[in-house]
Kinemage of the C-alpha trace (Angstrom):
@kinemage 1
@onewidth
@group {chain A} dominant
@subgroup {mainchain}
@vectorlist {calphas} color= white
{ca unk a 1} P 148.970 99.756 50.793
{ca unk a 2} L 145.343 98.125 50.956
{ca unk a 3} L 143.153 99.279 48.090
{ca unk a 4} L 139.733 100.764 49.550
{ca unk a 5} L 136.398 98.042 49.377
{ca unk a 6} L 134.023 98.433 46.782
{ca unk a 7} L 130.708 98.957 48.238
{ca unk a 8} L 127.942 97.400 46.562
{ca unk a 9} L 125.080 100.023 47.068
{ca unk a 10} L 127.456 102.272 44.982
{ca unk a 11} L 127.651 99.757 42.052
{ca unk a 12} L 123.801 99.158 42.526
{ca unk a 13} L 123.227 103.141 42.209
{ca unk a 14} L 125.478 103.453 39.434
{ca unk a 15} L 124.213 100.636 37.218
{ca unk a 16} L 120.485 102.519 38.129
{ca unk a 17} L 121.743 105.916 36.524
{ca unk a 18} L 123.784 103.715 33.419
{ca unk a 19} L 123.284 100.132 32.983
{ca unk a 20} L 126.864 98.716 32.683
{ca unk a 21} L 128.516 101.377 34.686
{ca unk a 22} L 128.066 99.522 38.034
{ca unk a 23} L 130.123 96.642 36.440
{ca unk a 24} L 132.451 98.507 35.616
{ca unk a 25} L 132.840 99.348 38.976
{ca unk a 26} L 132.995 96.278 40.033
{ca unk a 27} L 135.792 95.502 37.490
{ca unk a 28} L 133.667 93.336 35.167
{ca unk a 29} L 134.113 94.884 31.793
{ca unk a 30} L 132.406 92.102 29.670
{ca unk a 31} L 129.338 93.029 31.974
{ca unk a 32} L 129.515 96.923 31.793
{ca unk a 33} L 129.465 96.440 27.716
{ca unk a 34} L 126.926 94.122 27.383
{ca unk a 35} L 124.699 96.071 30.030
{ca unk a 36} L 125.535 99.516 27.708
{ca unk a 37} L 124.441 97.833 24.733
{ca unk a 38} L 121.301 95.522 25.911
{ca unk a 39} L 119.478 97.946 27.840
{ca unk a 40} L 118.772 101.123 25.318
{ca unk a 41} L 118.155 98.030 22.712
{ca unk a 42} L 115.269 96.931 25.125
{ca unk a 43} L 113.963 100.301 25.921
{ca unk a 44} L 113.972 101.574 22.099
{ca unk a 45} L 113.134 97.814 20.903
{ca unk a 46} L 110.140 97.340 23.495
{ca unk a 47} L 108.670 100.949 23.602
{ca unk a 48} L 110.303 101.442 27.063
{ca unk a 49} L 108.023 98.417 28.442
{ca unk a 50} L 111.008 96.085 29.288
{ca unk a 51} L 113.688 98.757 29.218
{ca unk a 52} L 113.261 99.505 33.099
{ca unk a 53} L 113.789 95.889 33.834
{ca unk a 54} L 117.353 95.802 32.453
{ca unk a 55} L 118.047 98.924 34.010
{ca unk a 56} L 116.847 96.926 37.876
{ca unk a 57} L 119.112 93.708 36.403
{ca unk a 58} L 122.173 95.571 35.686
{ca unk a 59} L 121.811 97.081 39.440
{ca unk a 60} L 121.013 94.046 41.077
{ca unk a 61} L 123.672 92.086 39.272
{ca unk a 62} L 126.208 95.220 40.239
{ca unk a 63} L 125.832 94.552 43.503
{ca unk a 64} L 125.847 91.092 44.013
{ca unk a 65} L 129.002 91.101 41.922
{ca unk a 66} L 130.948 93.478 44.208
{ca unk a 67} L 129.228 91.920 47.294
{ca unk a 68} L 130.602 88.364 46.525
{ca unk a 69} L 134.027 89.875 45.105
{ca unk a 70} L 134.355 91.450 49.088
């Protein structure tokens, strides 16, 4: 029996909510860690002034790694 597709605007959503989650999604669990630990370090480290742009990496990297696992 076929496992369902991943589909990438769910990892992209995901990773928007919790950095790391949408790789974890995706099955890339070195990913999901680093993206849990990175982006409240840049968000508490920065102020909150470079915290959003981990939180957009995380989700664009989610997606494109489910897209190119499809």
């Amino acid at each position: 029996m076929a496992s369902r597709p991943k589909d990438p605007g769910i990892a992209a959503v995901l990773s928007v909510v919790i950095p790391g989650i949408g790789q974890f999604y995706a099955g890339k669990w070195g990913w999901g860690i680093f993206w849990l630990i990175v982006t409240p370090g840049f968000w508490i480290g920065s102020g909150g002034l470079i915290g959003w742009v981990c939180h957009v990496a995380s989700a664009i990297q989610a997606h494109n790694q489910v897209r190119d696992n499809a």
